[in-house]
LOTORTOR-101505 format. One line per 2 residues: their letters; for each residue x negated, y negated, z negated of C-alpha. Coordinates in Angstrom, 2 decimals, padded with zeros to 5 digits. Layout:
REM residues N
a) X Y Z ~ ...
This chain:
REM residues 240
xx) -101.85 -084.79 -070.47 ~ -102.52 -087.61 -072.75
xx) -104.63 -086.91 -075.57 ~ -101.24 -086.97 -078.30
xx) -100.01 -084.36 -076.32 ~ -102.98 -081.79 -077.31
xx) -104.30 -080.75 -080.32 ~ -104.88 -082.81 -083.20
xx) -106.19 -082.67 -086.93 ~ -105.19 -084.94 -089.63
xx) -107.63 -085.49 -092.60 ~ -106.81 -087.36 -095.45
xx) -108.74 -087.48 -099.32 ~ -107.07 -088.27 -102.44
xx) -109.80 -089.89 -104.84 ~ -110.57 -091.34 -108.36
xx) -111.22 -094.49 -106.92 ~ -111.19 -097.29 -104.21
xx) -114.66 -097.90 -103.36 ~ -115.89 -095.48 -100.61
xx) -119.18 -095.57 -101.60 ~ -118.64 -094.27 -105.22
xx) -115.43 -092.69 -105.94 ~ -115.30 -088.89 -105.47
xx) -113.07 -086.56 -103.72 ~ -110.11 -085.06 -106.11
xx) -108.14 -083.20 -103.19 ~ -108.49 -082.65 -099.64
xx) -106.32 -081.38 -096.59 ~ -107.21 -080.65 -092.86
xx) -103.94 -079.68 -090.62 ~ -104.31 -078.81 -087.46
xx) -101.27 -080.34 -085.43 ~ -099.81 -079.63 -082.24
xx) -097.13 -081.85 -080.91 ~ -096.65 -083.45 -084.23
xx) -096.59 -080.01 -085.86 ~ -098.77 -078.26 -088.12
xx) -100.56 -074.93 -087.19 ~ -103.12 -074.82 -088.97
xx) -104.08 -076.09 -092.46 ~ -106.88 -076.17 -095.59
xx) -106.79 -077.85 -099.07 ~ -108.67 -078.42 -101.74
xx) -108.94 -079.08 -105.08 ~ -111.86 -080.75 -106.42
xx) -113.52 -081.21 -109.82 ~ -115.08 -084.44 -109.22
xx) -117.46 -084.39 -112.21 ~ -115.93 -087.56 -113.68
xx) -113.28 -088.39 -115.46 ~ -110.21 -089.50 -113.08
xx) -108.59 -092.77 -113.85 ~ -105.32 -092.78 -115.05
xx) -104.82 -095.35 -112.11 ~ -105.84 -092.97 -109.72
xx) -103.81 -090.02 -111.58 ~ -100.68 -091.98 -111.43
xx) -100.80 -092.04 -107.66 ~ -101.56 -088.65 -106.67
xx) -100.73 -086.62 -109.70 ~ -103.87 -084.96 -110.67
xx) -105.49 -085.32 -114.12 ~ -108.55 -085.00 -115.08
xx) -107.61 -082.05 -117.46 ~ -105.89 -080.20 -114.47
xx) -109.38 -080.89 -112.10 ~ -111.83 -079.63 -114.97
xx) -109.62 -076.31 -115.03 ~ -108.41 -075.66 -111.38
xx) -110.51 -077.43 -109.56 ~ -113.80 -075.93 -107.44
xx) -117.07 -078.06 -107.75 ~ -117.14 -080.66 -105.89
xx) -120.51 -080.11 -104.03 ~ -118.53 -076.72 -102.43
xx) -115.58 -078.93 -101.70 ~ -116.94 -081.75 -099.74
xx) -119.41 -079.25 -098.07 ~ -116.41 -077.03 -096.79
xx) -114.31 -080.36 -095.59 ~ -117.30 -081.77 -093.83
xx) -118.45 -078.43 -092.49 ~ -114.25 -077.76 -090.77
xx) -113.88 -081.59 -089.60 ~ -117.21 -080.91 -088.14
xx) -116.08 -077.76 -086.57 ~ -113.10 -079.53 -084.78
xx) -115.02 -082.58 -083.27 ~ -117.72 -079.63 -081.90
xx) -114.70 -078.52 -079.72 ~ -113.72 -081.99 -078.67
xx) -110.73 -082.18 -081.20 ~ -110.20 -085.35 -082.43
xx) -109.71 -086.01 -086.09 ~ -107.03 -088.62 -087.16
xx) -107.44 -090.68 -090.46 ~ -105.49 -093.36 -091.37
xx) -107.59 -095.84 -092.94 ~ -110.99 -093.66 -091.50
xx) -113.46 -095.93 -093.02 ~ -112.44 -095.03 -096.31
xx) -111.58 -091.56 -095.90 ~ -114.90 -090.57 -094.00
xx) -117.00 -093.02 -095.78 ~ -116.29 -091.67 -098.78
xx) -116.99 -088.03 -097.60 ~ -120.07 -088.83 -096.09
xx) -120.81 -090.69 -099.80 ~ -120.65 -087.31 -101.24
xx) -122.34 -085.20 -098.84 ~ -125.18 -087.62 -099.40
xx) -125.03 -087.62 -103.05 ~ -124.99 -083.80 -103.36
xx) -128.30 -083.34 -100.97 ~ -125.98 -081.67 -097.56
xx) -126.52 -082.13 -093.88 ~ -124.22 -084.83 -092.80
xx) -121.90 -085.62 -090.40 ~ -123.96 -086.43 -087.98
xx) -126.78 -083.82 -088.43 ~ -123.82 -080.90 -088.60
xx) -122.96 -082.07 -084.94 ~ -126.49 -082.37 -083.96
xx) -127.38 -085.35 -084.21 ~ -124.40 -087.08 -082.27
xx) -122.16 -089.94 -083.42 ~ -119.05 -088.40 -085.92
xx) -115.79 -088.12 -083.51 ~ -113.74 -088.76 -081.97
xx) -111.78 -090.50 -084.43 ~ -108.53 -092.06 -084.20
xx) -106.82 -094.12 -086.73 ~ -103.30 -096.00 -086.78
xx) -104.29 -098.34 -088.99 ~ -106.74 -099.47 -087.02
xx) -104.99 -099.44 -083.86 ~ -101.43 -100.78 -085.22
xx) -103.22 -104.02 -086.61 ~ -104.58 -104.44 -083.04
xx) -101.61 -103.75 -080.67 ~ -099.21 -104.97 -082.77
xx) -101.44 -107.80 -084.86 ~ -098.54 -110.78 -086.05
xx) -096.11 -107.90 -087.11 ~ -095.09 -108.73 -090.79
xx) -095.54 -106.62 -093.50 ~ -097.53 -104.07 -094.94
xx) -100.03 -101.63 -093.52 ~ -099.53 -099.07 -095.85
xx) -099.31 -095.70 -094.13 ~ -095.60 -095.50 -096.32
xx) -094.49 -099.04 -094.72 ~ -096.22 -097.95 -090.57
xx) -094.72 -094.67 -090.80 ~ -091.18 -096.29 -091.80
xx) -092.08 -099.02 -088.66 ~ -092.43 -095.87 -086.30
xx) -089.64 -093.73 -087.71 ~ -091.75 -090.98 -088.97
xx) -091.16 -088.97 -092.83 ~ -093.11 -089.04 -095.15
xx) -091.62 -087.46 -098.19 ~ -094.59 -086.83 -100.26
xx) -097.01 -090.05 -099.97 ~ -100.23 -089.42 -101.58
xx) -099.99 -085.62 -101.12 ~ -103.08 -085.14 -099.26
xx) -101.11 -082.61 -096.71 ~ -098.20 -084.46 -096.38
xx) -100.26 -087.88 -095.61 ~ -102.43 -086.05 -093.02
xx) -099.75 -084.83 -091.21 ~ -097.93 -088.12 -091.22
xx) -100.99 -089.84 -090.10 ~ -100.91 -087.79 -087.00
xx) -097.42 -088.26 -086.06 ~ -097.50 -091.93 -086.64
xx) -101.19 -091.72 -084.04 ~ -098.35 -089.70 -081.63
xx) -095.94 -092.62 -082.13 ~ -098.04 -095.27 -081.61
xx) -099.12 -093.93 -078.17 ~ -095.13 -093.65 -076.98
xx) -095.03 -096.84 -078.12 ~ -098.01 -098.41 -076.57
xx) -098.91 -097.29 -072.82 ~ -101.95 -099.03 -073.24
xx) -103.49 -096.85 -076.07 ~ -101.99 -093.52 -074.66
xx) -104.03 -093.95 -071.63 ~ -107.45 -093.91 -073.32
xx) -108.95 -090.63 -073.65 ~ -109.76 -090.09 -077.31
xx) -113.86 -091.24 -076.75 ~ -112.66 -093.94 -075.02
xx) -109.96 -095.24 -077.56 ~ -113.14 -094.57 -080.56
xx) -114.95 -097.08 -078.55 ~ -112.15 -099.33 -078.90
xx) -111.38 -098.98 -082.81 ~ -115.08 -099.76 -083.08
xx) -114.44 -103.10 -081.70 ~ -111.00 -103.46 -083.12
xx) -112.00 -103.07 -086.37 ~ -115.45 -105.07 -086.28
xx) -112.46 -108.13 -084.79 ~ -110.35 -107.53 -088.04
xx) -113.13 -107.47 -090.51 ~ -114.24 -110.61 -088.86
xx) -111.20 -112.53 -088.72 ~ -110.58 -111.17 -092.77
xx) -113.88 -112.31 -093.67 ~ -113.56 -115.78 -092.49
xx) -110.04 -116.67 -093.85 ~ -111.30 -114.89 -097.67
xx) -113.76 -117.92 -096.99 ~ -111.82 -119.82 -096.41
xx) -109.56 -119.40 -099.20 ~ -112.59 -119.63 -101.58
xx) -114.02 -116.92 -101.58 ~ -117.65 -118.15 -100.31
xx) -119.31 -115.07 -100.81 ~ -116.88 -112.78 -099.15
xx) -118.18 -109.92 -097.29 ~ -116.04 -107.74 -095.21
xx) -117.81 -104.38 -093.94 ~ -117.39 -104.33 -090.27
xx) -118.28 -101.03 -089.72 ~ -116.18 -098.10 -088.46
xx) -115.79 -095.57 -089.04 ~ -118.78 -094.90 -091.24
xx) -119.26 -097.83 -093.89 ~ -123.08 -098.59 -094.72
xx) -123.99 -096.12 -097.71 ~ -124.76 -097.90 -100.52
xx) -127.59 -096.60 -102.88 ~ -127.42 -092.37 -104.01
xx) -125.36 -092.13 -107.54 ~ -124.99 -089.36 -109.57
């Protein structure tokens, strides 16, 4: 069977920010998935220990008033997340993230900052994943399509719901039927097993950061820098 057909866990983080490297977690979900349906899932609630943008606020819906009084502390939160995606990829489930460079970037950010084992040292010492992403892999199989990437505007292009954008839940478990749709829809990336089809979003997305890079240059942007790394960004220096 093809690896959409068996199990799968969507991941996604809602934040106070959009740089991976310093924004910190605000809510969390992990849902375990089985043919495009959820068995299994944990949230969470963070208290970031900063105050949440109103930007950020008016996307996912949490203030920084409701965070300081229902949320846990963030060290526990990003601790727990790490420690269950890290449970799944020890059984050879693979975790799907839409956009995973931010999402696990971020995480590992705040593992780091707090002082935890990370990713890597929780799965002794191996590489974190498998991994698969449809943003990723969309922009590669299906590269001149117009429009946005948005996971709103690929699930519409693949005819999944999503009801609840920016609900944590509700955007991991859309982010693993729209991985399930993409492989009906593309042969090609159905018939990778899920270590194979990492390999390949390592390239695909080092191509695409590439390609980004140059045409910000050449729009005039001389110093533009496009991380090619996936899907682990470079940490940048510890914050507090």
């Amino acid at each position: 069977m093809a690896w959409h057909g068996e199990p799968l866990v969507g991941f996604d983080l809602e934040t106070t920010g959009t740089d991976p490297r310093e924004a910190r977690i605000v809510t969390a979900a992990v849902v375990e998935a089985r043919a495009g349906e959820p068995v299994r899932r944990r949230t969470w609630l963070a208290d970031p220990g900063v105050r949440i943008p109103a930007q950020a606020s008016a996307i996912h819906g949490i203030t920084s008033e409701r965070a300081a009084a229902e949320g846990r502390p963030a060290r526990e939160v990003a601790d727990e997340v790490a420690a269950e995606l890290c449970g799944y990829w020890a059984r050879g489930v693979p975790v799907v993230a839409y956009n995973a460079a931010f999402d696990l970037s971020l995480l590992a950010a705040e593992i780091r900052r707090y002082g935890l084992p990370s990713l890597s040292d929780r799965l002794g010492g191996r590489p974190t994943g498998p991994v698969i992403d449809p943003y990723t892999i969309d922009r590669a199989v299906d590269r001149y399509r117009k429009g946005k990437r948005t996971l709103e505007a690929v699930s519409a292009e693949y005819g999944v719901p999503l009801e609840d954008a920016h609900d944590a839940t509700a955007d991991a478990l859309a982010a693993v039927r729209v991985a399930g749709a993409l492989a009906l829809r593309h042969p090609s990336v159905a018939a990778l097993d899920p270590a194979r089809l990492h390999e390949r979003q390592i390239v695909w997305y080092a191509e695409w950061a590439a390609d980004f890079q140059a045409f910000l240059r050449r729009k005039g942007e001389a110093d533009a820098v496009v991380d090619p790394h996936w899907p682990l960004r470079e940490p940048a220096p510890l914050t507090v």
